[in-house]
MIPAPA-158712 format. One record per residue (C-alpha): x, y, z; residue number from 1. Coordinates in pm, 1 decimal, always signed. Layout:
{{X, Y, Z}, NUM}
...
END
This chain:
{{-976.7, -408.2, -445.4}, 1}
{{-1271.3, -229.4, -230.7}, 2}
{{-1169.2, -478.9, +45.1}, 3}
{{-814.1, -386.8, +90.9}, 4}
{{-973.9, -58.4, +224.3}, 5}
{{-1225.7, -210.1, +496.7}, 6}
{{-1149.4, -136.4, +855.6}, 7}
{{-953.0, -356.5, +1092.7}, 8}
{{-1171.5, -452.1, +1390.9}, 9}
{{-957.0, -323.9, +1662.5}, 10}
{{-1031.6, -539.6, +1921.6}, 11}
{{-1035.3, -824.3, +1794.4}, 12}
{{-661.4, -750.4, +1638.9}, 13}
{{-611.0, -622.4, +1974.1}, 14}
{{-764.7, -953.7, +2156.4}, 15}
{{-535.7, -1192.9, +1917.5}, 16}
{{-247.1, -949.6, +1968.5}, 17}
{{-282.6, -988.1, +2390.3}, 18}
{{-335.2, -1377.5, +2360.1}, 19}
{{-53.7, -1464.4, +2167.2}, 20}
{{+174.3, -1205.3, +2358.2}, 21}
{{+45.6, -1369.4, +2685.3}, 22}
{{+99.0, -1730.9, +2567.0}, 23}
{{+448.7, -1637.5, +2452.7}, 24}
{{+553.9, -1539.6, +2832.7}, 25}
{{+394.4, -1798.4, +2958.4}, 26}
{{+539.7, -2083.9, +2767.7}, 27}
{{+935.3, -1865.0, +2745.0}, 28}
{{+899.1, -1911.2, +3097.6}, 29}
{{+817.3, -2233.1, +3116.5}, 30}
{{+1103.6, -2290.6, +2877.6}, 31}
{{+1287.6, -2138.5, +3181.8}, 32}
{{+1176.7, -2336.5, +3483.3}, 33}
{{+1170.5, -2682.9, +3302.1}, 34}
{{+1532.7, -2659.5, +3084.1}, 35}
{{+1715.3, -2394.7, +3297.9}, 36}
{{+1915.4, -2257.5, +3007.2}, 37}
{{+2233.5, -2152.6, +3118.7}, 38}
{{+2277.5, -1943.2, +2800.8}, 39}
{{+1925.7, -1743.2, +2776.6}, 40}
{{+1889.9, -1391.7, +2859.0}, 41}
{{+1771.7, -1305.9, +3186.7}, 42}
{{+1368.0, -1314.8, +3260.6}, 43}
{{+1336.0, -1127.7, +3597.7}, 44}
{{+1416.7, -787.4, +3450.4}, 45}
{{+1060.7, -815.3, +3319.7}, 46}
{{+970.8, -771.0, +3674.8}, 47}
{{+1105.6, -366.8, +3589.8}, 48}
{{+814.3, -387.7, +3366.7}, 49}
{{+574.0, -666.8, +3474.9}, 50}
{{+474.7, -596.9, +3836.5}, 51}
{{+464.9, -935.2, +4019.8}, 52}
{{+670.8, -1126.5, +3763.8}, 53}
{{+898.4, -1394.0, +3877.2}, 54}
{{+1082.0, -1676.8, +3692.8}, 55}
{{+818.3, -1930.4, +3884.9}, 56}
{{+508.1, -2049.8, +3800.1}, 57}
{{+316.2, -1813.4, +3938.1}, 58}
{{+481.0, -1553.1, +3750.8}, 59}
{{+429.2, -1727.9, +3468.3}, 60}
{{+34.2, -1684.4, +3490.7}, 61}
{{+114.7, -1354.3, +3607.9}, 62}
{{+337.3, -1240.3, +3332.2}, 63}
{{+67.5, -1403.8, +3132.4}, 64}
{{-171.1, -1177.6, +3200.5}, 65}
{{+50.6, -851.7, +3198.5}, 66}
{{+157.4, -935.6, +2861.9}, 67}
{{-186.9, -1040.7, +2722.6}, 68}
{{-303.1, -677.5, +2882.5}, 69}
{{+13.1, -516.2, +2676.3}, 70}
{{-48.1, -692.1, +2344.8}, 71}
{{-444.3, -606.8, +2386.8}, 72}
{{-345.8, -210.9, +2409.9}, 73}
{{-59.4, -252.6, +2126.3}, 74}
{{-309.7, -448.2, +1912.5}, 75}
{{-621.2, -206.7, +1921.9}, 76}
{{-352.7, +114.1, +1869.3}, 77}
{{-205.3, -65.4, +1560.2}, 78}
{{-534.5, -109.9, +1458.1}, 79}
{{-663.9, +251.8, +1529.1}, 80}
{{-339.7, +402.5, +1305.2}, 81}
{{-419.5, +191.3, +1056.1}, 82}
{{-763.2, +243.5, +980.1}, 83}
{{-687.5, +629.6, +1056.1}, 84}
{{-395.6, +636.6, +787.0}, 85}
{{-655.1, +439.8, +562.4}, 86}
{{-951.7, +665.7, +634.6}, 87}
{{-736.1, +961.9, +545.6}, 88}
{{-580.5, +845.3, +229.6}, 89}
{{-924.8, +719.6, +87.4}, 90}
{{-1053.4, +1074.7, +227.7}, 91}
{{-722.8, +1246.6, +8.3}, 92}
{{-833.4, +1046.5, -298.4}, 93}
{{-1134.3, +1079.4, -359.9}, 94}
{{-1109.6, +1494.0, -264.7}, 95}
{{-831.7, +1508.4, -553.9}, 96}
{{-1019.2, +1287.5, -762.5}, 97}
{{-1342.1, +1519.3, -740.8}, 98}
{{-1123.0, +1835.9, -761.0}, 99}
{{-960.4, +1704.7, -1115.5}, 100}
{{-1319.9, +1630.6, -1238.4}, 101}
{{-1465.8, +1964.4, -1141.9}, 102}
{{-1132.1, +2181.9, -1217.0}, 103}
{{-1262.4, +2309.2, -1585.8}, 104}
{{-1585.5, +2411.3, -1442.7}, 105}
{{-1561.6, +2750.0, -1530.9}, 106}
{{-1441.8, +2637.8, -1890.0}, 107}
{{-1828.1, +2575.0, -1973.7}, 108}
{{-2024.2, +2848.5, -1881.3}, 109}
END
């Protein structure tokens, strides 16, 4: 059970997070260029949020690396809330647990 409360390593959940976010463009785009799907959603409005992105090859690598840079931030704050919630809750707990053990104090003196 002590294990449940150990801290998530933020970048590495941030690293793994970024990778798989940037291999996901990459190969959706790929998709793209190789199958031209005429019923897929539209991949240049990334470019509103990926500067540089293109449906191309290019902007594959380039999307890539946007994306990996996104999931890297989004991983390490996922991580970061976490371990804060956890931190706090243990740090709740055990205050309410020592308050309940100490509350009849006064009782014997």
């Amino acid at each position: 059970m002590p294990l449940a409360f150990l801290p998530v390593h933020k970048l590495a959940l941030g690293l793994a997070t970024g990778l798989v976010a940037g291999a996901a463009l990459f190969l959706l785009t790929a998709y793209h260029l190789l199958l031209r799907p005429s019923h897929a959603p539209d991949l240049r409005l990334l470019a509103e949020y990926f500067h540089g992105y293109t449906v191309s090859w290019t902007g594959a690598l380039v999307g890539a690396l946007w994306a990996g840079i996104t999931g890297l931030v989004a991983g390490w704050f996922a991580a970061f809330v976490r371990n804060l919630s956890m931190a706090l809750m243990v740090f709740l707990l055990r205050t309410r647990a020592e308050l309940d053990r100490t509350a009849d104090f006064l009782d014997h003196i």
